[in-house]
C-alpha positions in Angstrom: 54.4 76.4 42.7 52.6 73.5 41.1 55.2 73.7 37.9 58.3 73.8 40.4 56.6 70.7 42.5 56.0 68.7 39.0 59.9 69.8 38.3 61.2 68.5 41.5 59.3 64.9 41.7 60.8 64.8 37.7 64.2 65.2 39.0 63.8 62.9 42.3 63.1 60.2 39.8 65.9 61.0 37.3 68.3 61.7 40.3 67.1 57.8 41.7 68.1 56.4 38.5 71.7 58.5 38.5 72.3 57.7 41.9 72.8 54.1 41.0 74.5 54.2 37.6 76.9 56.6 39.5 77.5 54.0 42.3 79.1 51.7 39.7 81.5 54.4 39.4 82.3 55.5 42.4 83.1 52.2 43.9 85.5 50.8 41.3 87.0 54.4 41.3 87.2 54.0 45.3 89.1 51.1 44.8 91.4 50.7 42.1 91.4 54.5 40.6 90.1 53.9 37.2 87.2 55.9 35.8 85.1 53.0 34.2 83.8 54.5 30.9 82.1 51.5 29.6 79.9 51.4 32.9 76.7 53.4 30.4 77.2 50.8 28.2 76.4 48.2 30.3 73.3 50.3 31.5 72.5 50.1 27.7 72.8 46.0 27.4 70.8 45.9 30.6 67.8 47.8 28.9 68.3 45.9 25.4 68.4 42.3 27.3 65.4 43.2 29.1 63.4 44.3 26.1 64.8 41.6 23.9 63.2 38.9 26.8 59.6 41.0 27.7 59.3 41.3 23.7 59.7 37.2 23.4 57.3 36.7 26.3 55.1 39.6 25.6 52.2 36.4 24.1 53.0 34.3 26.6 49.8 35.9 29.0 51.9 36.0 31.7 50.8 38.9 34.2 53.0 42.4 33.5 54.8 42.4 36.6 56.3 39.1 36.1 57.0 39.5 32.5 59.0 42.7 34.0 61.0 40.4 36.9 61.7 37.8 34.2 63.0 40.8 31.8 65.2 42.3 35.1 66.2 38.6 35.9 67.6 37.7 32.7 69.6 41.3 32.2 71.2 41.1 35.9 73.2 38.2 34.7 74.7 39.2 31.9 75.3 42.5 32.9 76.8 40.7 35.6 79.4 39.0 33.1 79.9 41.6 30.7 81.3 43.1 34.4 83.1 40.6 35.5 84.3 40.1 31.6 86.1 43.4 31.5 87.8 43.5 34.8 89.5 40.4 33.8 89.8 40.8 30.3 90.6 44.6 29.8 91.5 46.2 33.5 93.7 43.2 35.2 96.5 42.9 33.1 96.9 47.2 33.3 96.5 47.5 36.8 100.1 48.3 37.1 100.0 50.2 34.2 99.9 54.1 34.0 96.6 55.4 35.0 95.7 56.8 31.4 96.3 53.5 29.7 93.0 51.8 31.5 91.7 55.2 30.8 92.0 54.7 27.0 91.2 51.0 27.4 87.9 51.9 28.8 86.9 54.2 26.3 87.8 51.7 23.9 85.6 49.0 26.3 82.9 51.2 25.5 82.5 51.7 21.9 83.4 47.6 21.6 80.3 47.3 23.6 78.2 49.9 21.5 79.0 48.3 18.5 78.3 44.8 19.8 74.9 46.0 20.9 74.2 47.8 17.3 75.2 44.4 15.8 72.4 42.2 18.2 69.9 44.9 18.1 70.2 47.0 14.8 70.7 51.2 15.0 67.2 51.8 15.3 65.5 52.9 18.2 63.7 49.9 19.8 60.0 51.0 21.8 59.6 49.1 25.1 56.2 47.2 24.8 53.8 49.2 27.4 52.5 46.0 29.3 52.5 47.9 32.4 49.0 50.4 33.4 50.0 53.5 34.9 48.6 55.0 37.2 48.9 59.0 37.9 48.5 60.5 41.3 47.8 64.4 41.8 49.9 65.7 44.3 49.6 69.7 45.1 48.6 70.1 41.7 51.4 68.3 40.2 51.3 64.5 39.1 53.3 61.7 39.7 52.4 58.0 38.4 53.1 54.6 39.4 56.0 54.1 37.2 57.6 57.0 39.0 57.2 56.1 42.6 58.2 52.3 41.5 61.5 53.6 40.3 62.4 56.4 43.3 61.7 53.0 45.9 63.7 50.3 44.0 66.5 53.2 43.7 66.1 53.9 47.7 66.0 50.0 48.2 69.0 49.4 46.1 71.0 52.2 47.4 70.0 51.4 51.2 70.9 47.6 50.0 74.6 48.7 48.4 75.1 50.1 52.6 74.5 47.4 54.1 76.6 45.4 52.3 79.9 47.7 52.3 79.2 48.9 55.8 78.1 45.6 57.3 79.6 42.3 55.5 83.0 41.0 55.5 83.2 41.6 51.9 82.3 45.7 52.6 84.9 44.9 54.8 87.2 43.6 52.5 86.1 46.4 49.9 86.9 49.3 52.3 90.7 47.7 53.5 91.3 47.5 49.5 90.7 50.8 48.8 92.6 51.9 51.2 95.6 50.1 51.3 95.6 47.1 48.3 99.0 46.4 49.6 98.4 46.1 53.0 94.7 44.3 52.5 96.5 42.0 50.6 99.2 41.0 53.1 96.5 40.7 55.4 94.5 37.8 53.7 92.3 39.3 51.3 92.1 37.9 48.0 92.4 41.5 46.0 91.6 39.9 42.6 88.4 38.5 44.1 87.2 42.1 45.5 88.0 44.1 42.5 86.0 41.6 40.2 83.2 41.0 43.0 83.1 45.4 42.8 82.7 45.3 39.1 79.9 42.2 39.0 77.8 43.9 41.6 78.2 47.3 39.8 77.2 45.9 36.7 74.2 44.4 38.4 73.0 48.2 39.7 73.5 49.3 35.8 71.3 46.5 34.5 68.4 47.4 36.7 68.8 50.9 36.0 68.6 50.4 32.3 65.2 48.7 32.8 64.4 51.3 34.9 65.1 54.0 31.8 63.8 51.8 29.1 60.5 51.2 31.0 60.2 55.3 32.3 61.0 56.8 29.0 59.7 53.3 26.8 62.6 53.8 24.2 66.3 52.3 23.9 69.0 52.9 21.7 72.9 51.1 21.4 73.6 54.9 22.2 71.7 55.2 25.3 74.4 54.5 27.5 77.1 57.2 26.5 75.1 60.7 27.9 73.7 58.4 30.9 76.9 57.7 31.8 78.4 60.6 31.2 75.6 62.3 34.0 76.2 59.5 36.1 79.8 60.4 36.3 79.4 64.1 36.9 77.1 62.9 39.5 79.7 60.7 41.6 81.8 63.8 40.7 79.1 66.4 42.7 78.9 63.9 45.6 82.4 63.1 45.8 84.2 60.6 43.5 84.9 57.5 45.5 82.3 58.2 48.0 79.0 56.0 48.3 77.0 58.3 50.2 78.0 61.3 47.6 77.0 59.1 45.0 73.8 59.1 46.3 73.3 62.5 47.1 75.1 63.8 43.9 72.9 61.6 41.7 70.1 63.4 43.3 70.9 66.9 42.9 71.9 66.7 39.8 68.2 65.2 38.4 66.5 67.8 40.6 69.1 70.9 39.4 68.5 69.0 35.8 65.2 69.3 35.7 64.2 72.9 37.3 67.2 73.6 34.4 64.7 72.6 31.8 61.8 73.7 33.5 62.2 77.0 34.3 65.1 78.1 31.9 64.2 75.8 29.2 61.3 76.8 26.4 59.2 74.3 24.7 60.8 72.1 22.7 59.9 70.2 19.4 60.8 66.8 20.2 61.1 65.6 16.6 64.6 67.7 16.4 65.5 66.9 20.1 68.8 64.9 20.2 68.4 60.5 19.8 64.9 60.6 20.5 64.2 61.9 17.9 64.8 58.4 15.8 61.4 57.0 17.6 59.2 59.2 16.3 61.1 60.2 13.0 58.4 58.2 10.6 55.2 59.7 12.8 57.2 63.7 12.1 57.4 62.4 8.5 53.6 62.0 8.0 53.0 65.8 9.2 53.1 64.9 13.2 54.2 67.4 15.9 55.3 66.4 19.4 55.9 68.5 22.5 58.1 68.5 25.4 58.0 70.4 28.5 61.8 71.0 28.1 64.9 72.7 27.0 67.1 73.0 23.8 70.1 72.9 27.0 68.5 70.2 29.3 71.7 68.0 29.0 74.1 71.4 29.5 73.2 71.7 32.8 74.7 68.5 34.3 78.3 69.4 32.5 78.0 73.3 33.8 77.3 71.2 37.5 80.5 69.7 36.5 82.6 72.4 35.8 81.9 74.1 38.5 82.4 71.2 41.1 86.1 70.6 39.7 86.9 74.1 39.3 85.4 75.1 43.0 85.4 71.9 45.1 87.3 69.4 43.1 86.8 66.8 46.0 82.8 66.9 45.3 80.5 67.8 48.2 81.0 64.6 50.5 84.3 64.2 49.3 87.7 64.8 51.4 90.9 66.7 50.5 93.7 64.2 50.3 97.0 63.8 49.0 97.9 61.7 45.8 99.2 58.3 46.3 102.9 57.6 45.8 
């Protein structure tokens, strides 16, 4: 019981973090019916921007969680612009185009953006400074720290946030008559240009907090981070429902919970020296003779593409999703 309890507060937090790189998804997909590929990547320059400021103010003695704010303050931003930067740059001029062009122009968005970030920040796996002391709770005989219940609350706040705002404001407002009719939302005074690129900023935002959020859980980033988060992130707005905030939410979730009783119970112990691209962090300390751990499974990241497979092949709508007709 204690084993399934430790798996399911593992996957609440992992689900959190899906949640709302999946959000970013869903509500450009909800609106102008492109699949943003590129959204990981942005998760990725979120985590890098933030290490590369906590790194250069790591001496300054200023307290940990402000060093954090500072890092999450200056990666908001440009996330924030590398957002706004491909609606306009890449996705306007094919909005009218055939719905696989944007498709290929996003997947060529992305590995423009992982290049970039192997360019600024080098191949090599970069270790987030540990300037933060966790603290671990036992809970039932399980544990769960500080960093954990930090990241499950700014995920519920964000997400809770993200609600109010398409549910409450005139631009929610304006976001919900524009993915339901452009046409019609347009003719009646909203400026469709401005929605679009306001749905990509404030989805870049979300990805730049969650990046922090990863780089400070698991204390490693890579320029390749961002491809299998996304990738989850996107079978999660899939489970929920593509298109569909609430089954973003509750997508995200299940699929770190299903994720992580996956690798718990199925899973056998793991070295993590030959375990996928974290492997490169400790590839000098497995070089000297060392031998690391992990609670885990050879087929952890299987089990969010078998989630997907299923979902398309017996509820291709997602769980919160509804059954309706192409557009003309």
């Amino acid at each position: 019981m204690d084993i399934f309890l430790q798996q399911v507060i593992n996957g609440l937090t992992l689900g959190s973090v899906y949640a709302v790189v999946a959000l970013g998804y869903t509500m450009v997909y909800g609106i102008i019916q492109l699949i943003n590929f590129a959204h990981g990547e942005v998760v990725m320059i979120g985590a890098m921007v933030a290490f590369s400021v906590i790194t250069a103010l790591a001496g300054a003695g200023l307290p940990p969680l402000a060093l954090v704010l500072l890092g999450v303050g200056c990666a908001v931003p440009v996330c924030m612009l590398v957002g706004y930067a491909m609606e306009r740059l890449a996705y306007r001029p094919l909005r009218r185009a055939p719905r696989l062009a944007p498709l290929i122009t996003a997947i060529g968005v992305s590995i423009i953006l992982q290049h970039l970030a192997m360019l600024v920040w080098t191949r090599n796996v970069i270790a987030f400074p540990q300037i933060i002391q966790t603290e671990i709770y036992t809970l039932a005989g399980a544990t769960v720290t500080s960093v954990q219940l930090a990241i499950v609350a700014l995920c519920v706040t964000m997400m809770a946030g993200l609600a109010w705002l398409v549910y409450r404001t005139r631009l929610g407002t304006a976001m919900r008559a524009t993915a339901q009719n452009p046409q019609v939302a347009g003719l009646m005074g909203v400026d469709i240009n401005r929605v679009i690129a306001a749905t990509f900023v404030i989805g870049a935002a979300l990805a730049a907090v969650a990046g922090v959020m990863v780089g400070t859980y698991y204390g490693i980033a890579q320029y390749t981070m961002g491809s299998i988060l996304g990738l989850k992130a996107f079978a999660a707005a899939v489970l929920g429902g593509i298109g569909n905030i609430p089954g973003a939410m509750v997508g995200g979730v299940l699929l770190g919970i299903v994720e992580a009783l996956g690798a718990g119970y199925i899973g056998d112990l793991t070295d993590l020296c030959q375990y996928g691209w974290l492997a490169g962090l400790l590839a000098e300390h497995c070089a000297e003779g060392g031998h690391f751990i992990l609670f885990g499974s050879n087929y952890q990241d299987v089990f969010a593409f078998v989630v997907l497979i299923l979902v398309l092949v017996f509820r291709p709508s997602g769980l919160l999703g509804e059954r309706v007709g192409d557009r003309a």
